[in-house]
N, C-alpha and C positions, 0 to 999 in steps of 0.2 A: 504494500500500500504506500509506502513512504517512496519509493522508489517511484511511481504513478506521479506523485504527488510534484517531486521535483523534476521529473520530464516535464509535466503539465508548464511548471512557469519556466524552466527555460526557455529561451528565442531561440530562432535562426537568423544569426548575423549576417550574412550576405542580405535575404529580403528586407532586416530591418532597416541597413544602410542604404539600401537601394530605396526605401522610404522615404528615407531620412533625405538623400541627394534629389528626386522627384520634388518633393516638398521646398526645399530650400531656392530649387530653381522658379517653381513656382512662384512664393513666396518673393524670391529678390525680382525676378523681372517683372510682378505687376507694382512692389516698389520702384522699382526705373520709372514705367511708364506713368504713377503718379508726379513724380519727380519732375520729368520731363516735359508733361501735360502742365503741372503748375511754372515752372519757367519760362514754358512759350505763353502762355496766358499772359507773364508779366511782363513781357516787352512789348509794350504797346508802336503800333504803327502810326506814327505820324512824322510831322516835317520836324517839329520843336527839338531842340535837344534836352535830356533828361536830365535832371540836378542829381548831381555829386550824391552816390548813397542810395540814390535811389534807382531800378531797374533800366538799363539802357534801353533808347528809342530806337525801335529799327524803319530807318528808311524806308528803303528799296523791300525789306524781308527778307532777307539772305537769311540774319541771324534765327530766325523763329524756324525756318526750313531745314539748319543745320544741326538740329538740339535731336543727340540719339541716347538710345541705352543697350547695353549688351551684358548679359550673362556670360563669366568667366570660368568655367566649370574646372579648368584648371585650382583656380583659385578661393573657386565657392561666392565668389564677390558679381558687384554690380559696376559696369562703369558707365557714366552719365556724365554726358554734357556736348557742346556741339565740335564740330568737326573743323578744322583750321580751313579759314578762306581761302581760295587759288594765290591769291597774289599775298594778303596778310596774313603772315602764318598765327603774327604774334597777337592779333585782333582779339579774338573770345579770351585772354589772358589779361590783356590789358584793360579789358573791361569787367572781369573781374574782380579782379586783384589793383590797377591803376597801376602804375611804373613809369617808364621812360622808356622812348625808344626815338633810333632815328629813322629820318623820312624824308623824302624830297618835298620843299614847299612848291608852291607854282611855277617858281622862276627853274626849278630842277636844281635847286640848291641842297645838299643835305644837311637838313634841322636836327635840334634832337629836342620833341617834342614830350612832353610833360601829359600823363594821363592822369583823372580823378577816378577814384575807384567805382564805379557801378553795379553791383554785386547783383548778378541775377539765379546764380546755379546754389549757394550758399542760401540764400533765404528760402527757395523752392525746396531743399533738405528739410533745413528745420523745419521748414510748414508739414512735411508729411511725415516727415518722423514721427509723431504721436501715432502715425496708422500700422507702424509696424506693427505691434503685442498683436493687434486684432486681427493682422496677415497672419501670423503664426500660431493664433490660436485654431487648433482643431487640427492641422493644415499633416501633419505626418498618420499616411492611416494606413 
């Protein structure tokens, strides 16, 4: 009987972990796609330029069509955020994070111009981060 008893609660590890990787992939890629969903939401399209701190404005829209997420199954991780311009590699960086870089002005001179920070990928985090517990709850079966 006793011998019943501890078969009965033993697992089988390979299916559990195969659970466990199913679920997590789950679980982090419909985190991306909130993440990414609330980032392009906040760059709003218009002409204006956006204040220091707050979400950059996108022109033309390059930036709101370039915002991806991918599951790293290597890693078990998520990676989010948009994809470097053809010609500015350093563009979704510096609007970020703000820096210095240099540039050619009009005259075809090279500048080194001054960026304020615009944080659009960081605050889209934090906003969804509270949805994780409720993505993982239930979620390995």
């Amino acid at each position: 009987m006793i011998g019943m008893v501890t078969k009965q609660m033993f697992f089988d590890r390979k299916p559990v972990l195969g659970a466990v990787d199913r679920a997590t992939r789950k679980v982090l890629s419909a985190f991306g796609a909130f993440v990414r969903t609330a980032a392009k939401h906040s760059i709003r399209k218009r002409k204006a330029v956006s204040q220091p701190g707050q979400p950059p404005s996108s022109h033309a829209g390059h930036l709101r069509r370039l915002i991806f997420f991918g599951y790293d199954p290597a890693r078990k991780s998520v990676v989010i955020g948009p994809t470097p311009f053809r010609s500015e590699v350093e563009a979704p960086p510096l609007l970020e994070y703000g820096g210095r870089a240099r540039r050619k002005d009009r005259k075809s001179k090279n500048v080194t111009a001054t960026y304020k920070a615009r944080p659009f990928m960081g605050p889209a985090f934090e906003q969804e981060k509270p949805k994780l517990p409720a993505l993982w709850a239930g979620s390995v079966k």
